[in-house]
N, C-alpha and C positions, 0 to 999 in steps of 0.2 A: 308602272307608276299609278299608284290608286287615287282616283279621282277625288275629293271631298266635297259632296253637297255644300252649296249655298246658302242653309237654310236662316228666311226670316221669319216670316210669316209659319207658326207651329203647325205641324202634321202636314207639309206637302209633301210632293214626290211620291208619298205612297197614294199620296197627295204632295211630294216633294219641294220645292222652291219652287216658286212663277217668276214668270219677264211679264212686265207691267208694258213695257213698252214706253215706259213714260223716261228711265233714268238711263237706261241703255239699249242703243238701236248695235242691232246686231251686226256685225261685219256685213260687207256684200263679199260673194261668195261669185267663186266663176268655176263656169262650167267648161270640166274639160275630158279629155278623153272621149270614150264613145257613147256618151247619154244619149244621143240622140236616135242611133241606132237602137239602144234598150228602149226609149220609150215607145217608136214606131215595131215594134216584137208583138206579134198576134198573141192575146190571151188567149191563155187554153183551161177550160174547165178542170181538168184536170189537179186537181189539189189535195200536194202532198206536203213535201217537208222543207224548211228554212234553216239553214244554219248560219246562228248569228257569232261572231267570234269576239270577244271580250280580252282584257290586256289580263285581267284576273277574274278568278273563278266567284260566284256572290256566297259572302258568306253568314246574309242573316234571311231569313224571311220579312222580322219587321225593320226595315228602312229608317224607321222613326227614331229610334237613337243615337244618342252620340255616337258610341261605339261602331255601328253598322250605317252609319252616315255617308254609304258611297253613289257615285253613279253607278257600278256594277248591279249593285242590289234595286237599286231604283229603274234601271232601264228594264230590269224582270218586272218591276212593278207595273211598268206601265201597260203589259199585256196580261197581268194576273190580278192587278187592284185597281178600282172603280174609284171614279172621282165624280165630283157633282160639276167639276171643271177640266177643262184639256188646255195646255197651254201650245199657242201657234208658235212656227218657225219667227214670226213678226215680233212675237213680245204678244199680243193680243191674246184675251181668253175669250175660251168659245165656250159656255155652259151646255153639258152633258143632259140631256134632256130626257135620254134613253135610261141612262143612269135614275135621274131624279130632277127636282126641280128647287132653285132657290130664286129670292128676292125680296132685297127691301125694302121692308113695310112701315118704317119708321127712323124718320131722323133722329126723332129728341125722344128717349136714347135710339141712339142706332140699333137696328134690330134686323133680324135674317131671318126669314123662315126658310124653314128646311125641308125638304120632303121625300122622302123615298121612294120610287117607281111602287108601285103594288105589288109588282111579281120581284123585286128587288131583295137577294137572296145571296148567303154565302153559296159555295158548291156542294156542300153536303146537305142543300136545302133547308137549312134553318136560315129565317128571314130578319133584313138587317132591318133593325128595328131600335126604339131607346134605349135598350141596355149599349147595343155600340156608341150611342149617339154621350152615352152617359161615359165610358171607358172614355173614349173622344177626350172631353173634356177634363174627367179626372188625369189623366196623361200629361196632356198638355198645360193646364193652364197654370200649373205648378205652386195649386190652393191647396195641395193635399197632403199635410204635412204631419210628421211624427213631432211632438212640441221636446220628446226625449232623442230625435233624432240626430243622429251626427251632424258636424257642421263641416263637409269637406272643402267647401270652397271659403270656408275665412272669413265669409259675411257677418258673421258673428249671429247667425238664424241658423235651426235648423232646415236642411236641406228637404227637399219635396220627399216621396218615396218613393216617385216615377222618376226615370231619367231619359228626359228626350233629349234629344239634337236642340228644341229652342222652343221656349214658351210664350216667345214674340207673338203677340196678338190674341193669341189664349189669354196669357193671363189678365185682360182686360175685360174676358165675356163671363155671365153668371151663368152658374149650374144651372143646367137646363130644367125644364119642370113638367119633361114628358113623364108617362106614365108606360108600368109594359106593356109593348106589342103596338106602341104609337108609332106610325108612319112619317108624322110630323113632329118638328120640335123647333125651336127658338131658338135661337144666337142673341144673346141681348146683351149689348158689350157696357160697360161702365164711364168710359169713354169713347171721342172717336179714333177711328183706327183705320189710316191708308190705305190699307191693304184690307178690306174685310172681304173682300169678293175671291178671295182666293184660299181660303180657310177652310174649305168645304171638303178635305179628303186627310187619309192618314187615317181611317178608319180599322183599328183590330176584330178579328172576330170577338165582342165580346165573351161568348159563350165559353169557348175557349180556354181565358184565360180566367173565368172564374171557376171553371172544374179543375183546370190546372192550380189554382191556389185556394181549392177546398171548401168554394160554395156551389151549391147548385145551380146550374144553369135551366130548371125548369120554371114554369109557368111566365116564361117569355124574359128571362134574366132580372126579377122581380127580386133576389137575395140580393143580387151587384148591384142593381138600383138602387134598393134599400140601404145598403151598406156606402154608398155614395154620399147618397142624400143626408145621411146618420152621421157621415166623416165617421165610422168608426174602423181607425187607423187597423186594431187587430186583425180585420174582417180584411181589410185592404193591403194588408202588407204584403203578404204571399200570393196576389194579385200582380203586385208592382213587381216583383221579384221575377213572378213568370215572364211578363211583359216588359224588362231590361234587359234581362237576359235566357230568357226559356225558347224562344225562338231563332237562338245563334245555331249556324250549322258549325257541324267537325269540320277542322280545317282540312283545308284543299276541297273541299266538296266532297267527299268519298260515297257520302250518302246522303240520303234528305231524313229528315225524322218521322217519325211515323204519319203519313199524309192527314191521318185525322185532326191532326194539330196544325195542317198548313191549311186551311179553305181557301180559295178562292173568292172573287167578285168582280171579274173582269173580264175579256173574250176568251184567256185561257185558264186553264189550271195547272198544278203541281204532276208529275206524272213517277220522277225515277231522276237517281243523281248517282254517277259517278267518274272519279276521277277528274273533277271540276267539269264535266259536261252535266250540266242540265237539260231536262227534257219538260216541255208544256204541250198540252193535247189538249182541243177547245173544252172548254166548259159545257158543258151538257146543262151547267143551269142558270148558263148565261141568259135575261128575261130583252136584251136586246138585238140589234143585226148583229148575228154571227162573223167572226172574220173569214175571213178568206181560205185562208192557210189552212191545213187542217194540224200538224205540227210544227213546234217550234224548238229549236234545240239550242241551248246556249252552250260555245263552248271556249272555257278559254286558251287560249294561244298567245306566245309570247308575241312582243312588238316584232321584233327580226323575223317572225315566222309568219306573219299574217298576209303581206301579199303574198308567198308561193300557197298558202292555204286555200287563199282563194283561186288561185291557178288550176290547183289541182285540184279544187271542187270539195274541200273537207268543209267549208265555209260559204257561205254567199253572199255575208255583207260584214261590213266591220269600221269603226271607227278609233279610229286607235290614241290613244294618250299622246303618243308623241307622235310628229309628223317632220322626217328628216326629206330631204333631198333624195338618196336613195332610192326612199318609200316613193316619191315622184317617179323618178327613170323605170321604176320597177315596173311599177302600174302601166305605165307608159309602153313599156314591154311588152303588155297580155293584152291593146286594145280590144283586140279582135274577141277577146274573153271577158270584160272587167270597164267598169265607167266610173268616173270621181268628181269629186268636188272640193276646191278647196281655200280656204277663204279664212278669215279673221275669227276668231269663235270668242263665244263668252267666259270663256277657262281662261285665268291667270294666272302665273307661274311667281311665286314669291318666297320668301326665308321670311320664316315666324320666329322670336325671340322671345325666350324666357327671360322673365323680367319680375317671375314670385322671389320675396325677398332673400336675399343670401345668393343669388343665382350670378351667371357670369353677366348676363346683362343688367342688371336692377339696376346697375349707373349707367343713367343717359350720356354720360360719357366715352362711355365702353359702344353704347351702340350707336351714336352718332362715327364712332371710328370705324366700327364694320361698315357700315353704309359708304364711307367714306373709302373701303378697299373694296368692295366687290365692283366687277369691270360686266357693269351692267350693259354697256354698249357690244362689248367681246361678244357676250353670252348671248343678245341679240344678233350678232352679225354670223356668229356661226352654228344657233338652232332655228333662227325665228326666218332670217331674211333668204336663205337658201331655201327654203318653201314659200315663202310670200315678200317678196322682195318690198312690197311697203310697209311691211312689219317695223318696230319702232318702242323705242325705251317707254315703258308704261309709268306716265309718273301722276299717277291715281290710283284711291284704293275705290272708288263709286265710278269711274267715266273712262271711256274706251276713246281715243285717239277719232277724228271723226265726229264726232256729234259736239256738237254747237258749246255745249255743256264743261268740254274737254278744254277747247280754248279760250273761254269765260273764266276755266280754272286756273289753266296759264297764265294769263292776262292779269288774274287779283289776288293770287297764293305766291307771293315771291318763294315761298318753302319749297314748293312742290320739284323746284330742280336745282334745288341745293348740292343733290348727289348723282347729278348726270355724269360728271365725269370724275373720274379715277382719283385718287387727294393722297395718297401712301403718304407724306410729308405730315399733312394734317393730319390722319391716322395717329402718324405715330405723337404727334405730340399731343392728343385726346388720350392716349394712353396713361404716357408719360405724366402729365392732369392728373390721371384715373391714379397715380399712383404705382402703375404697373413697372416693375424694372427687369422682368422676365415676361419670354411670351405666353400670351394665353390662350389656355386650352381651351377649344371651341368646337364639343362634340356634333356635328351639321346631321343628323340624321338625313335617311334620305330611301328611297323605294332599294333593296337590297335587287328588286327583278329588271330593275332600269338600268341599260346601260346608257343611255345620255343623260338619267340624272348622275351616274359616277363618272363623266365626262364632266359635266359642268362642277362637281366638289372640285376637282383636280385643279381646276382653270379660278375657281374662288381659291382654292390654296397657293394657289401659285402668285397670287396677287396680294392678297393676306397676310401669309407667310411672312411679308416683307417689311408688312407695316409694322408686323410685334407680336401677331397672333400664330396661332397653329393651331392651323383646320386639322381637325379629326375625320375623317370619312364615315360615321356611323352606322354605314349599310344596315340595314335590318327588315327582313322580310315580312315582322309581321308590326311594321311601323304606328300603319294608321291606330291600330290597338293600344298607341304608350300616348297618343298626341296629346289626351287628358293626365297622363300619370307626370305628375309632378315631378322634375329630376332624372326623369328620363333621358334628356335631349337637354343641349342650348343652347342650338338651332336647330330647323325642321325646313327640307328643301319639298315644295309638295307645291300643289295646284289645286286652286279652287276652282269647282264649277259653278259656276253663278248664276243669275239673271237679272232682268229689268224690273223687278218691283222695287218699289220706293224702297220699301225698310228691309232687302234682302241680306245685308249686310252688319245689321244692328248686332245680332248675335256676338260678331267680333270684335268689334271695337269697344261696346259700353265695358263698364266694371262688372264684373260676375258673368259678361256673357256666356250662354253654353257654349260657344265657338272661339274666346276670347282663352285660348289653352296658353298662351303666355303670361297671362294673367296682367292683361296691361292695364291699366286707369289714370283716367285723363279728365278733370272737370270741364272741361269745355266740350270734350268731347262727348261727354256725359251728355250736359245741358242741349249741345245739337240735337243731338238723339230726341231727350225727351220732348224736343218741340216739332221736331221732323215726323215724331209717330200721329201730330196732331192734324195736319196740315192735312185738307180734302184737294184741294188743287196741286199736282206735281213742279208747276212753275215754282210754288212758295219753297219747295227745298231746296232747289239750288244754291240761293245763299246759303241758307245755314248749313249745306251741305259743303260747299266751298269755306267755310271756316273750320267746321272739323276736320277737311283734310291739312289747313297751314296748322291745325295742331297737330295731328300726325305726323307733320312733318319735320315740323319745330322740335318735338318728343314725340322719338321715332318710335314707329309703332312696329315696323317689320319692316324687310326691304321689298319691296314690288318689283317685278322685273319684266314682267311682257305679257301683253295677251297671246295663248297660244296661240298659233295657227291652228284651223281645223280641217280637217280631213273626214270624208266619207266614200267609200267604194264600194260597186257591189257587182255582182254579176249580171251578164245581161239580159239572163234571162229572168230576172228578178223587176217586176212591173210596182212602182208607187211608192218605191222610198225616195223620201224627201230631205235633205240636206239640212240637218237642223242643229246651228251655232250656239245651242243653250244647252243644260247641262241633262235635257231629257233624252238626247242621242240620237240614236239610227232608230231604235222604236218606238218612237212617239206615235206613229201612224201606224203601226203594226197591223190592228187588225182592216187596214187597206191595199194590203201587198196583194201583189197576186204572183203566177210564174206564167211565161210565154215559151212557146214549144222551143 
């Protein structure tokens, strides 16, 4: 089951999403099995090799797009790409000082400076400097437009000719106005912007991607600059092109492309891929403390296979998408070998609806009925509560169960539990309404490699079925790749990974969101948005963040269904992973691991 980045704030994770810590406090997490024993385990100088095991193999190098929008690709990110930020297990950000340095120098306008360590360097030793600083931007802020260009999403504009994941927060900052081979450069946004302390990563090699799209990368990426700065679209087009889609790998992983096109900038690098095993060996031109490890192997393994992996030592840590009961007893089995943690995480389990015109949802009709048949409590009591017995119906799309915020929303959104329990009666006469006198086809996409999400279709058809509809099972393996293709699906069973920054969420709910793949729109929900992007204190959103969900709820936007449970295990002789409930995973600390004899 592949994960989907959260993403608000443009260009994290590779610089991927942040937890602000302000809108969601992370699950508490219990410790069980034998941590205690692994953390008292003598380190041993001795440093060799980790193997991390993943539910699916990564299939982009840039992170930053829609397309390749996973935690898989992102959790590599975090030991191969540099950020000017590290985001805590808290929600808290800690600035990378090794990395570089930022801080702002002015309120009116808000303004960032930016700055690069000195020795600060891809791994093929060419230095990040303003031409990345300038990609950065052009990428993100989604100024940079063909005026004869397609118009895919409907807005009636033509479309950017970069396609990220989200240009939340970019598109409020001005082109920068370094010069090349400048170490520093400016964030200077046009308004204010929540989240601006967390912007600072998603960085491509520029160099890269302009010899890839046919300008020169010499005298410090002075062509790309220029061509930036110029907006001229021709110079830029085969640019965008490379960097949407030039850095996807062949599916399965079989192999990497030719290393010169993947640089580094973080404790490891690119080494050698096959057969969805990835391999990273430190960076030789990492300018910070070296990690620990000296390789790192990523490899993927299915859910049903990853506790005996780690049993039998093919693995040494893993955090897996799904977390059954089973996967409990199992672990449970190998203390003597294996320690866990396991606790409430910031991954939500939800069905997204197509709702672009002509679609089987575009009548708030049709989907106030599904809402009304899926047996969200069911699905709860027999994936959620068999691992974490205070798990519980999630009826927010911004607030976790637990935090002050949650019952605030209870309390003043009469909507928000409109669809706790089961309605097949109501179902069916929302139909019957809709017009409907035969059942309707409701293709449910869903991860084709999971077998609990073809567990839970089964248990939505069986409850469906009855109101008037007929769930389709849409298994397809290579899913997350249609979630933008229009008509592809009309529903999609999948999980968000998310986090606690104010605006991580924006992406899917507003109109034209990059995240917003059902194509939902909503005026009020709109108008929250645009006022919640302004707001410098995180108290000030809760209201307005509590009235776009009674619109959500009112006109249903998807159906929500639980916070995963989370799960982390690793071996015991594996010293400094740290249990982390946000969507950066088992390697966020990476380069602090060590092994014990």
């Amino acid at each position: 089951m592949k994960r989907r980045l959260l993403i608000a704030p443009a260009g994290l994770m590779a610089a991927a999403l942040a937890l602000s810590g302000c809108t969601q406090s992370g699950g508490s997490t219990e410790s069980t099995s034998s941590a205690a024993a692994s953390e008292s385990a003598p380190v041993t100088a001795a440093l060799t090799t980790v193997t991390v095991g993943i539910d699916e193999a990564p299939d982009a190098y840039n992170t930053n797009t829609s397309a390749a929008n996973s935690v898989y690709n992102a959790w590599v990110d975090n030991a191969t790409q540099g950020s000017f930020w590290k985001m805590q297990p808290d929600g808290s950000v800690k600035h990378d000082e090794e990395y570089g340095h930022f801080e702002k120098v002015s309120d009116d306008p808000l303004t960032i400076e930016y700055t690069w360590a000195d020795d600060a360097k891809w791994s093929d030793g060419v230095a990040l400097d303003c031409d990345d600083a300038m990609l950065w931007w052009a990428a993100f802020s989604g100024q940079v437009v063909d005026p004869n260009g397609e118009d895919a999403d409907g807005d009636g504009q033509p479309d950017p000719i970069f396609q990220p994941a989200s240009t939340s927060g970019t598109e409020k900052v001005k082109m920068p106005t370094c010069e090349p081979g400048d170490k520093t450069w400016d964030m200077v946004f046009t308004e204010n912007y929540a989240d601006w302390e967390v912007l600072g990563g998603g960085f491509m090699p520029a160099h890269i991607a302009a010899e890839q799209g046919g300008l020169s990368a010499d005298n410090d990426g002075k062509a790309l600059i220029d061509a930036i700065k110029n907006n001229d679209i021709a110079a830029l087009t085969p640019v965008a092109e490379f960097w949407n889609s030039g850095w996807e790998y062949q599916a399965d992983l079989v192999a990497l492309p030719d290393l010169s096109l993947i640089p580094a900038s973080g404790y490891y690098k690119y080494d050698n891929a096959a057969n969805g095993t990835l391999t990273l060996v430190k960076n030789d031109q990492w300018w910070g403390t070296p990690a620990n490890i000296d390789t790192v192997v990523i490899k993927a393994v299915s859910d049903a296979e990853l506790v005996k992996a780690l049993d039998n030592g093919e693995i040494d840590i893993f955090q897996p998408s799904a977390v059954s009961q089973d996967t409990v007893a199992q672990l449970d089995a190998i203390a003597d070998k294996a320690s866990y943690e396991v606790g409430s995480s910031w991954t939500y389990s939800h069905i997204d609806l197509d709702q672009h015109d002509g679609a089987v949802f575009d009548d708030i009709l049709v989907r106030q009925a599904f809402l009304k048949c899926v047996p969200r409590q069911d699905l709860v009591d027999k994936f959620v509560r068999t691992v974490y017995p205070e798990g519980d119906v999630l009826d927010s799309h911004e607030f976790f169960p637990g935090q002050p915020e949650y019952t605030q929303l209870l309390a003043e959104a009469k909507s928000v539990t409109l669809y706790d329990e089961v309605d097949l009666a109501g179902a069916k006469a929302l139909l019957e309404q809709a017009g409907y006198t035969e059942p309707v086809d409701v293709r449910l996409m869903r991860a084709q490699q999971s077998d609990m999400r073809g567990q839970q279709v089964q248990l939505i058809k069986a409850s469906c079925d009855q109101a008037g509809f007929n769930i389709i099972d849409a298994a397809d393996a290579e899913w997350s790749s249609k979630l933008d293709q229009q008509g592809a699906w009309d529903a999609v069973l999948f999980a968000w990974a998310g986090s606690g920054l104010l605006l991580s969420a924006e992406p899917q709910y507003v109109t034209g969101g990059g995240q917003n793949y059902g194509g939902y729109s909503n005026a009020t929900v709109d108008e929250m948005w645009s006022q919640i992007t302004q707001v410098t204190d995180p108290d000030d959103a809760t209201p307005l963040k509590i009235t776009a969900e009674e619109a959500l709820w009112a006109d249903p936007y998807n159906v929500v269904l639980y916070a995963n449970p989370g799960l982390q295990a690793h071996s015991n002789h594996l010293i400094g992973s740290v249990f982390n409930p946000t969507q950066y995973g088992p390697t966020w600390n990476i380069n602090e691991w060590t092994l014990s004899e």
